[in-house]
N, C-alpha and C positions, 0 to 999 in steps of 0.2 A: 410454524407460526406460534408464538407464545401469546398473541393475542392484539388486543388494542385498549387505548385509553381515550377519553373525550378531554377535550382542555375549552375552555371560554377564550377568545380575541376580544379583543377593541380595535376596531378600523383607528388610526392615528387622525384620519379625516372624521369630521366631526359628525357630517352627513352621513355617513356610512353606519350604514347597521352592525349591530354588534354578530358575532357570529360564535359558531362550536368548529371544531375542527378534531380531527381522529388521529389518532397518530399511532399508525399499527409496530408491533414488535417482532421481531423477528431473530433466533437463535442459532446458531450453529458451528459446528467442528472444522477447521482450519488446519491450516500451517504455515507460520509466519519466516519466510526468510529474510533474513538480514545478509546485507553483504557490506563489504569495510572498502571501500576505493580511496587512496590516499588525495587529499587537495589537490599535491604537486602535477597530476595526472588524467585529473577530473577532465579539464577542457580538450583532449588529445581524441582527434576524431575515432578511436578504437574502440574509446570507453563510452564515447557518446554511440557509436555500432551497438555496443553491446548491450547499454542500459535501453534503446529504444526498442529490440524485438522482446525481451519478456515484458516491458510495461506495457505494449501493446498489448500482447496476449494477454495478459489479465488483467487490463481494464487501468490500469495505476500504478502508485506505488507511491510510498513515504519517503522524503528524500530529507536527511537532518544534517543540514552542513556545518562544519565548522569543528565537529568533536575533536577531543586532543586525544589519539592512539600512542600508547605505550610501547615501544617494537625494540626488541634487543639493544636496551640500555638507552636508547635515545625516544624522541616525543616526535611526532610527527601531526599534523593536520589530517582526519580524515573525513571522507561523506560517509554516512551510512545510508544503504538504501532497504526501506523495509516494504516488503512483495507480501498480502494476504492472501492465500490460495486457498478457497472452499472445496471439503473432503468431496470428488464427488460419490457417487451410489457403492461407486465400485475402490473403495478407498485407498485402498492397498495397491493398486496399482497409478493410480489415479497422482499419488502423492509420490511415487517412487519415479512416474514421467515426468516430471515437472525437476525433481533432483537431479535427475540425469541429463532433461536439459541444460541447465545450470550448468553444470559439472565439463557440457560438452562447450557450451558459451564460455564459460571460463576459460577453457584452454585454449579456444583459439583466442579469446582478448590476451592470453599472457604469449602466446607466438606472436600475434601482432605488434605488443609492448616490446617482443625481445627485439625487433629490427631496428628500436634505437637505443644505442645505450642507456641514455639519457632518463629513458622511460620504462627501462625493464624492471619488472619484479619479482622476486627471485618466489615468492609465494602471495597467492591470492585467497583470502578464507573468505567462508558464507556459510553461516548456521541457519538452522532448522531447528524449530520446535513446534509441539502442537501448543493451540490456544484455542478455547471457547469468545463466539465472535457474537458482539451481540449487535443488532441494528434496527434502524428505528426510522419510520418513512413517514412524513406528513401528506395527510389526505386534502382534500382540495376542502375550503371554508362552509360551511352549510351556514346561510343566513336565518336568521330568530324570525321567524313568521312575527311581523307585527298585527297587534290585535285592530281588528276592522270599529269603527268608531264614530 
């Protein structure tokens, strides 16, 4: 925990008392994966297989459609999906199960893509890199004691 900060509100309601609110901070070590799933493909029950067990597992995921991918000489349509995974205790393993999962989901979504022509991909990538994450939680309002009068 890096800490907290206090901030002032105004209720938008007029009647409402003014209030403080905390809004704690929080730091830490990561590994963000990106994976490239082309447009053409996206909607195909395989890819939707596949994107729904790791975004369950880890809670989310960034999904940024539309990107123009550059692929041997030609442009294509792709999604990226971007997966944050926090380091756990034991890091080094921790980051290396999580790869492997991948690695092992990946292959069955490109066996599943081979059974139609249509939708095969002859290669699927997904990077990894570390990132420092940082996050930030708002606490619930504390009301300004008005003075008795």
């Amino acid at each position: 925990m890096r800490g907290s900060t206090q901030h002032s509100i105004k209720p938008l309601r007029r009647a409402a008392a003014a209030a403080r609110v905390a809004v704690s901070h929080d730091e830490f070590v990561a590994t963000e994966y990106e994976l490239f799933i082309p447009a053409g493909i996206w909607t195909h029950t395989a890819v939707q297989e596949f994107l729904d067990e790791p975004l369950r597992a880890e809670g989310g995921a960034t999904i940024s459609k539309g990107a123009t991918g550059l692929w041997r000489g030609g442009q294509e349509e792709t999604h990226v999906i971007r997966i944050v995974v926090r380091h756990a205790a034991d890091r080094e393993h921790g980051a290396d199960r999580f790869f492997d999962l991948l690695q092992r989901r990946v292959g069955r979504l490109m066996a599943r893509l081979a059974e139609w022509p249509e939708a095969r991909q002859q290669e699927v990538m997904f990077t990894a890199r570390e990132v420092r994450v940082g996050v930030s939680r708002l606490g619930p309002p504390h009301r300004r004691r008005q003075p008795r009068g």
